[in-house]
Each structure stands twice: as structure tokens, then as C-alpha cells.
TORDRENMAR-403063 format. One record per residue (C-alpha): residue in one letter; x, y, z. Coordinates in pm, 1 decimal. Each point is the difference from the previous one (the first is absolute). Layout:
% TORDRENMAR-403063
residu,x,y,z
A,X,Y,Z $
...
% end
This chain:
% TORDRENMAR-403063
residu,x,y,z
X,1447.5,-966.6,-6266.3 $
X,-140.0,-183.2,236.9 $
X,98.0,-222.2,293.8 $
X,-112.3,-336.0,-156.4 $
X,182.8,124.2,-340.6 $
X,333.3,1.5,121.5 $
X,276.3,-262.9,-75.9 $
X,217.7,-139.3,267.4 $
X,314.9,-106.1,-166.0 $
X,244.2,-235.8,204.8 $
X,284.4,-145.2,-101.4 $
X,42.0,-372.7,-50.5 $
X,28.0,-212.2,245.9 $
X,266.6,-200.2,7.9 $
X,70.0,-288.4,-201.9 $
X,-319.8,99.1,-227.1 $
X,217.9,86.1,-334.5 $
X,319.0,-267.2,79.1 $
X,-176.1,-298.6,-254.9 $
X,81.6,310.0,-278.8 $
X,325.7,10.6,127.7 $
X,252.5,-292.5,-191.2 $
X,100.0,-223.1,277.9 $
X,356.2,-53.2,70.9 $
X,127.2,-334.5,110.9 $
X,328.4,-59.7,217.0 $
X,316.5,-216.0,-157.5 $
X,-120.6,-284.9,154.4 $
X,-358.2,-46.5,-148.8 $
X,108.9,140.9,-323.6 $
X,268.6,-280.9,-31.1 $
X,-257.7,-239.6,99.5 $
X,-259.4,135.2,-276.7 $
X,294.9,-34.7,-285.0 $
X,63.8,-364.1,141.9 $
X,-377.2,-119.6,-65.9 $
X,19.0,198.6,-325.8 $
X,283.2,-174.5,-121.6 $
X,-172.6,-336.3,138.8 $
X,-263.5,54.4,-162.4 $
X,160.0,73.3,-356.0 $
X,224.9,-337.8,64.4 $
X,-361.5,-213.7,41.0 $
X,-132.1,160.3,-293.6 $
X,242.2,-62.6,-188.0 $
X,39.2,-355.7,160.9 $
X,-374.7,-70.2,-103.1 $
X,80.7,102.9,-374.4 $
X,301.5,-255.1,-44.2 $
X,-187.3,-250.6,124.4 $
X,-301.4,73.6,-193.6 $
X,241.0,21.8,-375.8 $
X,156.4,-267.2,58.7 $
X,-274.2,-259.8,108.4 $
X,-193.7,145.3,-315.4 $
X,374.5,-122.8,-196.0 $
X,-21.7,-324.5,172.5 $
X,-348.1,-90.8,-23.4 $
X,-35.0,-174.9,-360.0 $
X,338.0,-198.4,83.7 $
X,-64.1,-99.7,364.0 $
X,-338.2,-148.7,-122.6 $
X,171.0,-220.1,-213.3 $
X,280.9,-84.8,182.9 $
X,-206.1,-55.6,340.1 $
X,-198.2,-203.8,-225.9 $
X,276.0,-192.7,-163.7 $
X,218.6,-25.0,326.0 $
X,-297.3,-163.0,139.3 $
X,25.9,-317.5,-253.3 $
X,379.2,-8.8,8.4 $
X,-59.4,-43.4,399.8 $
X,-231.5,-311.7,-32.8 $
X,180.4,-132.8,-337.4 $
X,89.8,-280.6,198.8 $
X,-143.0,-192.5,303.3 $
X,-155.6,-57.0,237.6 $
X,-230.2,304.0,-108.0 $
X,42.2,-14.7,-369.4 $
X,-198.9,202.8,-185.3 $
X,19.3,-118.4,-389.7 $
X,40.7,298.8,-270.8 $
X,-142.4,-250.2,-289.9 $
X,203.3,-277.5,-200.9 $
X,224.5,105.4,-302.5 $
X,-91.7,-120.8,-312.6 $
X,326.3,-167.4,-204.1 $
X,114.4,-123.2,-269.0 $
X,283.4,-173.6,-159.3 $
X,108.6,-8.5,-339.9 $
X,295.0,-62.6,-255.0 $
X,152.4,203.7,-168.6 $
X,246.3,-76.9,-301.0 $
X,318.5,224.9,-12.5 $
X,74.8,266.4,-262.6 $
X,360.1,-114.1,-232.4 $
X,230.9,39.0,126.0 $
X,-59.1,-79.4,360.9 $
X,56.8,265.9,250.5 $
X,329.2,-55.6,122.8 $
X,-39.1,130.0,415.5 $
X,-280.5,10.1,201.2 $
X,0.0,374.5,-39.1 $
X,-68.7,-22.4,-414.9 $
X,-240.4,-244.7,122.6 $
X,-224.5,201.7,236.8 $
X,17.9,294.2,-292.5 $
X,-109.0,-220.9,-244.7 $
X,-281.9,-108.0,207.4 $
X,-80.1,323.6,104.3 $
X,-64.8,110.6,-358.7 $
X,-133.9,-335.3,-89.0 $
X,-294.9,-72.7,224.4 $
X,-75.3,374.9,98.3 $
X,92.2,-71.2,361.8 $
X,-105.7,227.4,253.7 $
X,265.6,41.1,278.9 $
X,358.6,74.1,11.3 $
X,241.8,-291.4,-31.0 $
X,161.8,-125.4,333.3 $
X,336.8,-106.5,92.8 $
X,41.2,-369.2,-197.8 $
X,105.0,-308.9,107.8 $
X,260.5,-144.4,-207.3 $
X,113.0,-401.9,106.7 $
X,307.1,-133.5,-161.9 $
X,7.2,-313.4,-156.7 $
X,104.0,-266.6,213.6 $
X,16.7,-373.2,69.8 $
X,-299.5,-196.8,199.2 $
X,-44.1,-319.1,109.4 $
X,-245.2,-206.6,-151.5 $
X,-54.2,-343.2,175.5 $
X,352.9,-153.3,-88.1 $
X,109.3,234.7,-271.3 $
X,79.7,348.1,-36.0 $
X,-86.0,277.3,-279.1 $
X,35.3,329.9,-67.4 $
X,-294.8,210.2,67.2 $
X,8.9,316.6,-265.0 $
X,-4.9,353.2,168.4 $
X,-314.6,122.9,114.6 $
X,-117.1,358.4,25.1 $
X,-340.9,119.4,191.4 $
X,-122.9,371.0,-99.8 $
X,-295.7,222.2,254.6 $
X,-167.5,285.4,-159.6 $
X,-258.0,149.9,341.3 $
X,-249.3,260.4,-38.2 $
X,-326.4,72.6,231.8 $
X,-216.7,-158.8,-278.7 $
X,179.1,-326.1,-101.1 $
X,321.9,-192.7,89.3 $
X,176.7,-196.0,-293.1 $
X,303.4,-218.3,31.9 $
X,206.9,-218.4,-305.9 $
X,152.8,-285.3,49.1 $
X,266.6,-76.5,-261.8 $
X,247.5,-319.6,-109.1 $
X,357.2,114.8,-163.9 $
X,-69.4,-220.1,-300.4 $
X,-376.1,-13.4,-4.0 $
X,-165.7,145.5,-334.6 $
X,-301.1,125.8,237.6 $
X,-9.8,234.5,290.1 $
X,-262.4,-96.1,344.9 $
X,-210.1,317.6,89.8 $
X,-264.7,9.0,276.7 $
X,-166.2,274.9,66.8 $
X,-246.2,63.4,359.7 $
X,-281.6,272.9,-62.2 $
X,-98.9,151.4,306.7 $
X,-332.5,102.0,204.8 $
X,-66.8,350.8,24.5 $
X,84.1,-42.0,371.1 $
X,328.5,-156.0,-115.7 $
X,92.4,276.1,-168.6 $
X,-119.7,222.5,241.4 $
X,222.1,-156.8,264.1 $
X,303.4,-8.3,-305.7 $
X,-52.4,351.2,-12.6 $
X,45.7,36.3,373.9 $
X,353.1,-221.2,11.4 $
X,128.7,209.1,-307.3 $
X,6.0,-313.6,-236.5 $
X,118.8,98.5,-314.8 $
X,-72.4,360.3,-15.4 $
X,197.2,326.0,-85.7 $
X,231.2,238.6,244.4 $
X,-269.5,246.5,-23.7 $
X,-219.6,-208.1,175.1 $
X,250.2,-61.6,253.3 $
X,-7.8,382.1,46.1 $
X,-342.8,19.9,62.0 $
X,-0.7,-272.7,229.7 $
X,274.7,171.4,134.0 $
X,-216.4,330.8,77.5 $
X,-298.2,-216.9,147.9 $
X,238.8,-124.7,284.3 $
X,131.6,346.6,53.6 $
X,-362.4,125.5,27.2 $
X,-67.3,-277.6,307.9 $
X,294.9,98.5,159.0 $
X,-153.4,375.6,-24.4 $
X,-316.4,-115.7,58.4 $
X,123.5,-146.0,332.4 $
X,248.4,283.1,112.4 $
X,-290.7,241.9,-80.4 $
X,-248.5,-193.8,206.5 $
X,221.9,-55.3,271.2 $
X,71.3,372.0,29.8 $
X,-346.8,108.2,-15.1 $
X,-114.6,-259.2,283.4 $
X,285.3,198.8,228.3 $
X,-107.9,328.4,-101.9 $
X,-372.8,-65.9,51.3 $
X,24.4,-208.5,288.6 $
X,151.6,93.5,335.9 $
X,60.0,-372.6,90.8 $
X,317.9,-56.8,-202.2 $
X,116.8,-253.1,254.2 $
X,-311.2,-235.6,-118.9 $
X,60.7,80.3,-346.9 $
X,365.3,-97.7,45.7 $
X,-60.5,-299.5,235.5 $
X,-261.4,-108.5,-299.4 $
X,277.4,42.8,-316.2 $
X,267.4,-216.4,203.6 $
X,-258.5,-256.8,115.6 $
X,-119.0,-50.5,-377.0 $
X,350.9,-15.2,-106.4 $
X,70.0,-264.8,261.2 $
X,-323.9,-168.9,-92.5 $
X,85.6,-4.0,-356.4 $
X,381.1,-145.1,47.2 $
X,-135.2,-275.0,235.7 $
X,-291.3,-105.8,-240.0 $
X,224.9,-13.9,-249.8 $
X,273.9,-230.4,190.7 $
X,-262.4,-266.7,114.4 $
% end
């Protein structure tokens, strides 16, 4: 063999093979790594919350934004006008016998006319005495009956003696009953419920936002100074 054939083998120099070698961290920057970890778990699942329950929300807060917006300007100076109801009034003659409360009334009625809407709590006047220029007579008992719903409002009017009962009856816009909808008129405990779960998603929607601001931000004296200040904002505006 000759000169040029021959191999020269050296060992490694040093440091060549340590990025083989697993690298071992000290307590301190291994803490620190688990920290961010768990940070970063926290945000993702942060994100995913927030992401649900906006997707929940979404149908709902459309229509109540919407509807909310109305019920702000239902009155002035900035009224905004959610269309006329159309009514009518009519007569109706009583079924034999006559209902005896205001309760048998309001059932009959119910059945009677097919009216939508549940049956609120009814006036009932005792007869009594009134003055009438120099005289005085007895005025019969009186009873007033409200059945609400989104779609229409109907109220009865009704004489203790009368063969005939007064029913009026207001159908709303679709606005109107948008904005019914929104106050709860006339509707079921189940849709109570899920008006219910549409306020608990804001108040997620807001905790989850609030927290994910902090995490992603390193001001969280702005952030904070910002929540207070709109809070502030809010009470005052409302006070003036």
C-alpha cells in the first residue's frame, strides 16, 4: 500500500457528535417550558369556547341586536316606527248561561274565537255607585280580559248584565312581533330557557374575551384601565 492510500483516522473533535446527544435542561428552564405548555393548552382551549359558543349565539344575537335596536328608539326623540297594528273590534254575544267569573270567561273565549295567546291576570271592578250630574246610580261590575302573544294582542271588555261581550284584538308587524319575541310577551318557559342560555353565552362570550386579551397581550394594565373606563362610561350614559 502506498503512501497516498493510507487512512488517517482521528477522533472527533469536540462538540462534533453532541446535536445526537438528547439535550438535558436544568429545573429552571424545564419548569419554564411546562409553564408555556400549559399556557398554551389554556389559549387553545380559550379560543375553542369562544369559538362554540359565538357559533350558539349567533342566530339569537342577530335577532335580538336587531330587535333591541327598535325597543331602544320605540319612543322619542329618535323613534324609529316598527309599522302600525291593524285592529279590530267586534261583538260578541255570550253562550247560555253566561260565564259566571272572568276566568270561565277568558276560557270560553279562548275556545270561542281561536285566540292566540295565553290569558292574563283580569281585571274584575265591583259594582258601585257614580255620580251622574245630580243623581247617583249603580254602575254594574265590569271585568277587562288580555290574551298577548308575539303575533297579536286581544283584550274583552265585558258588562255583568250585558247579553254581549267587547273584544278588540291588535295584529302586529313582523317587527312587532319580533320585538314581542324579544320582551317574552306571551310565550312558553322553554323559551325563557333559551333566552336564558343566550345571556349565559354573553357573559361567556365576555369572560372568554377578556381572558384571551390578558393572555395575548402583555399590556393588561390598558386592557384593565379600558374594561373599568367602559363600565364607567356606560353607568354615566345611562344616568344623564
Amino acid at each position: 500500500m502506498s503512501v497516498s492510500d493510507t487512512i488517517d483516522i482521528q477522533p472527533p473533535a469536540a462538540g462534533e457528535n453532541d446535536e445526537h446527544e438528547p439535550r438535558r435542561f436544568d429545573s429552571d428552564e424545564l419548569k419554564s417550558r411546562q409553564q408555556r405548555s400549559r399556557r398554551a393548552t389554556f389559549i387553545k382551549w380559550l379560543r375553542k369556547v369562544h369559538g362554540w359558543v359565538g357559533l350558539w349565539g349567533a342566530a339569537l344575537g342577530l335577532m335580538f341586536g336587531t330587535t333591541g335596536f327598535f325597543l331602544n328608539h320605540r319612543g322619542g326623540p329618535l323613534r324609529v316606527s316598527t309599522g302600525e297594528p291593524q285592529v279590530s273590534v267586534m261583538q260578541v254575544p255570550l253562550p247560555q248561561p253566561v260565564p259566571e267569573s272572568p276566568r270561565d270567561l277568558a276560557k270560553w273565549l279562548k275556545g270561542e274565537l281561536k285566540i292566540d295567546g295565553k290569558p292574563g291576570r283580569a281585571q274584575k271592578e265591583p259594582e258601585h255607585r257614580v255620580a251622574w250630574g245630580d243623581r247617583s246610580v249603580m254602575q254594574p261590575e265590569h271585568w277587562q280580559l288580555n290574551f298577548a302573544s308575539p303575533r297579536e294582542n286581544t283584550s274583552a271588555e265585558y258588562w255583568v248584565g250585558n247579553s254581549y261581550v267587547t273584544v278588540k284584538r291588535s295584529e302586529n308587524t313582523f317587527l312587532a312581533m319580533l320585538t314581542n319575541m324579544h320582551k317574552g310577551v306571551g310565550l312558553s318557559v322553554g323559551w325563557v330557557l333559551l333566552i336564558d342560555t343566550l345571556a349565559g353565552s354573553l357573559i361567556l362570550l365576555s369572560l372568554t374575551g377578556v381572558l384571551l386579551w390578558t393572555e395575548l397581550n402583555k399590556r393588561k394594565t390598558v386592557g384593565a384601565v379600558l374594561v373599568l373606563g367602559s363600565i364607567t362610561a356606560i353607568v354615566c350614559l345611562g344616568l344623564l
